[in-house]
C-alpha positions in Angstrom: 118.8 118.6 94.3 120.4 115.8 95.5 118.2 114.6 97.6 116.3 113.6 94.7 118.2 110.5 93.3 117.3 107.3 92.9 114.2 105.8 93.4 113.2 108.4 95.3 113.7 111.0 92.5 112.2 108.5 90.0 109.1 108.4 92.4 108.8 112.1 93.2 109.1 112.9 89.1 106.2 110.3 88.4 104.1 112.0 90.9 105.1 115.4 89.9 104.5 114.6 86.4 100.8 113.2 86.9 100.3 116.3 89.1 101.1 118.4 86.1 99.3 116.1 83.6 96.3 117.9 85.1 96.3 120.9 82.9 96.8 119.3 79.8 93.1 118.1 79.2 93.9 114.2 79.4 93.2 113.5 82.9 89.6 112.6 82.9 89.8 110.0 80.0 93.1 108.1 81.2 91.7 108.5 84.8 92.4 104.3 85.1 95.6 104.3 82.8 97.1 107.2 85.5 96.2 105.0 88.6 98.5 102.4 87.3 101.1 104.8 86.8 100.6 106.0 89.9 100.6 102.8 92.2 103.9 102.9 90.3 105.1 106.2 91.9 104.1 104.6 94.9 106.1 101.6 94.7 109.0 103.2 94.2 108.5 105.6 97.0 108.2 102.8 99.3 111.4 101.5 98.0 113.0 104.4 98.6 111.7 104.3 102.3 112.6 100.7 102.6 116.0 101.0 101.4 116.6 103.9 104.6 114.8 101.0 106.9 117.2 98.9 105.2 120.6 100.5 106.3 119.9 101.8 109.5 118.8 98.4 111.0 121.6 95.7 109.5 119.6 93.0 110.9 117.1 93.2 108.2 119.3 94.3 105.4 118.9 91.1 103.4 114.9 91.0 103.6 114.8 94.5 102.8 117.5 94.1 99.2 115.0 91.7 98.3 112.1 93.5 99.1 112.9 96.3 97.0 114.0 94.0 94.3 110.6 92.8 94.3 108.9 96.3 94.8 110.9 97.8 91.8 110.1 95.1 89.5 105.8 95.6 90.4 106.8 99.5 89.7 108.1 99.2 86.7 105.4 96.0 85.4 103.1 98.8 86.6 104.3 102.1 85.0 104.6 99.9 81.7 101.6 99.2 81.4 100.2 102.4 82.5 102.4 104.2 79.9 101.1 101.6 77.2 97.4 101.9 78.0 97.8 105.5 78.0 99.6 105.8 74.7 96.8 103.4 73.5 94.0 105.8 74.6 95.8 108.5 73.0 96.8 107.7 69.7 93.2 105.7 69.1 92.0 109.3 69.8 94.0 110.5 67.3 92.1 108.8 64.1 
């Protein structure tokens, strides 16, 4: 699947992951740790989309590297602490 590379791929695999997250039990007690994880996914999807707005109009190609500079760096601040609340919820479970 090469269509799936990138941030794209990283995006889709978030998603996909959450999506299948469903059937493991966790879902409605990490319900506000997932939505950061999520806005995550989304970030990165909209890099994705930017970075194709970004090469077919060269004009803009300047605004749009830093854009996604900017977009990656709130997806991954946001898919951090998503994954550390969520690790948080579930290991204080544990005890």
């Amino acid at each position: 699947m090469a269509f799936l590379e990138g941030t794209l791929g990283i995006g889709v695999g978030l998603l996909l992951g959450l999506a299948l997250l469903k059937y493991s039990g966790y879902v409605d007690q990490l319900k506000k740790e997932l939505g950061y994880i999520a806005s995550g996914a989304v970030f990165l999807l909209l890099t994705a989309v930017l970075t194709t707005v970004g090469t077919l109009v060269p004009t803009v190609t300047t605004a749009v590297s830093w854009i996604n500079i900017i977009f990656s760096v709130i997806a991954f601040i946001l898919v951090l602490i998503g994954a550390i609340a969520t690790a948080l919820q579930i290991f204080s479970k544990l005890k």
